[in-house]
N, C-alpha and C positions, 0 to 999 in steps of 0.2 A: 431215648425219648421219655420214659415213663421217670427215670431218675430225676429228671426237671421240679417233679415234683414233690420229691423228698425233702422231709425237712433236716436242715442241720441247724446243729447250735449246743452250747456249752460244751463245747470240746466232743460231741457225741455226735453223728450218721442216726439219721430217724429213718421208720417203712416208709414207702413208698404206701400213700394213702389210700384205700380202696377208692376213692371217689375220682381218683386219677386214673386205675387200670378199667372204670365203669368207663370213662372217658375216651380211653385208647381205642376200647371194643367199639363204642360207636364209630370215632374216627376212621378206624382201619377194620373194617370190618372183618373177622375171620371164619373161619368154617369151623371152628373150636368150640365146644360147650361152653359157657360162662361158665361154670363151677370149675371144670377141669385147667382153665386157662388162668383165672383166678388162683387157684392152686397150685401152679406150675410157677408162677411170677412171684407168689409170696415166699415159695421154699426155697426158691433162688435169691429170693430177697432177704430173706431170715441169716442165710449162708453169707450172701454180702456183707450186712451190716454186723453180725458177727466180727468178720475175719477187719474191717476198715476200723472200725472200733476197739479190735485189740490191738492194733497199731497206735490209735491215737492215743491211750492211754496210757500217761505219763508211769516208767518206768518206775517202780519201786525204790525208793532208798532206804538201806538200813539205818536204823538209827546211832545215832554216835552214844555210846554213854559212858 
């Protein structure tokens, strides 16, 4: 659900914006700290768009010379 909100574009996977996980916490409310829940959704988030982004980008070619 929080992914909805992620921006994509120029061949790149963007974060999931804080203004969106502020949004989830009120929707769903949880028994979780804000800080520690926050924390938990960016580092998985960092780890995503890492690993989707080293796919999207275009393999290297050698140069011919």
């Amino acid at each position: 659900m929080l992914s909805c909100g992620r921006r994509v574009g120029f061949g790149a996977v963007g974060y999931i914006p804080l203004t969106e996980i502020e949004s989830y916490l009120r929707l769903f409310s949880t028994d979780e700290d804000f800080e520690y829940f926050t924390d938990c959704i960016r580092a998985m988030d960092a780890i995503y768009v890492a690993s989707v982004n080293r796919k999207l980008k275009p393999a290297s070619k050698p140069a011919n010379g």
